[in-house]
C-alpha positions as semicolon CSV with decimal commas, in nm:
position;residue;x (nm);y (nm);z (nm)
1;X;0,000;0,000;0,000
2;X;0,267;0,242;0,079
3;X;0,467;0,178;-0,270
4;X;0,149;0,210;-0,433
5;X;0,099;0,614;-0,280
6;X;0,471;0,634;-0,330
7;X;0,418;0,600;-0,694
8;X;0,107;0,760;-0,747
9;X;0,327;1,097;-0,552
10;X;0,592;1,027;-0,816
11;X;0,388;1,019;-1,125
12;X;0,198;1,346;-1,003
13;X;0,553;1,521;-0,979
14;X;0,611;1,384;-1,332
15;X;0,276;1,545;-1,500
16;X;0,355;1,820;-1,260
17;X;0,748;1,824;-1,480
18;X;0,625;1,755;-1,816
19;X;0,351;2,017;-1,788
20;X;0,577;2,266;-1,670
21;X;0,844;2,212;-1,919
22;X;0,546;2,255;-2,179
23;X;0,455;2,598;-2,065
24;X;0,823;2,683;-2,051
25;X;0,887;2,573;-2,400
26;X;0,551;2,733;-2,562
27;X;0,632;3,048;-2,357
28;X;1,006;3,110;-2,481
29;X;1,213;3,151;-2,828
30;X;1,410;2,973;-3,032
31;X;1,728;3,054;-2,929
32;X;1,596;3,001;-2,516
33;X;1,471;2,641;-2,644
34;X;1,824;2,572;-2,760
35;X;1,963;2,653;-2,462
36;X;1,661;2,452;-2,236
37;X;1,702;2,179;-2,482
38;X;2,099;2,203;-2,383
39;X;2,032;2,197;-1,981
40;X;1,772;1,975;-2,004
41;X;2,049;1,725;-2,189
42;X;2,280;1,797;-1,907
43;X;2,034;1,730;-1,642
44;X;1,937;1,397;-1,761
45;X;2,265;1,285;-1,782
46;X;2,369;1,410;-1,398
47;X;2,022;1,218;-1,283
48;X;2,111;0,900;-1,463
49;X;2,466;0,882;-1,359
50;X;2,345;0,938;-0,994
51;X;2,123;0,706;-0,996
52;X;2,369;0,418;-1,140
53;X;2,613;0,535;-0,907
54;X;2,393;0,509;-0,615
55;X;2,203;0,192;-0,720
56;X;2,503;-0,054;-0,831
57;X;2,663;-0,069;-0,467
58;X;2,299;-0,101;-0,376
59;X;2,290;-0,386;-0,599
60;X;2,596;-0,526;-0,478
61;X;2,524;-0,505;-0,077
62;X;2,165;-0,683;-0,145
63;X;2,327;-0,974;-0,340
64;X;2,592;-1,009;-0,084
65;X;2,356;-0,986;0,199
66;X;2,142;-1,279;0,033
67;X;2,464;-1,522;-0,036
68;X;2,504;-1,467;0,321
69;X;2,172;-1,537;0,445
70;X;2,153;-1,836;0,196
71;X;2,509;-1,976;0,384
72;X;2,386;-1,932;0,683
73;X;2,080;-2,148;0,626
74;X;2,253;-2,412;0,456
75;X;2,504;-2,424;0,760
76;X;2,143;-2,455;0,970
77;X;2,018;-2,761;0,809
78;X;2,369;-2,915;0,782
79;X;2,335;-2,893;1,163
80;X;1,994;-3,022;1,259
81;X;2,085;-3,337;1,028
């Protein structure tokens, strides 16, 4: 239930983005959507580099954690036996 409002919160903020980019872009010149066009590149590239950065270790640390538990469990049963 709670990752279901999360993500109802997060596609909001996303119409709430792609509208205001919209106005932005109907409201400005040629030259000023160049330039948008150019930050909004650089942006996008920033956000996906965080989140790789931040998510592979994340990756990592889960997997690891789950070998672990799966040892552990093994090692368990090995001993009731």
């Amino acid at each position: 239930m709670r990752n279901r409002s999360l993500l109802i919160w997060l596609m909001i903020a996303a119409g709430a983005v792609i509208v205001g980019l919209a106005i932005v872009f109907s409201t400005s010149d040629a030259k000023q959507n160049d330039q948008l066009r150019l930050e909004l590149g650089k942006g996008l590239i920033q956000l996906l580099l965080v989140v790789l950065v931040g998510a592979a270790p994340e990756l990592l640390v889960d997997r690891y954690q789950e070998q672990q538990l799966r040892a552990e469990q093994q090692q368990e049963f090995r001993r009731e036996k």
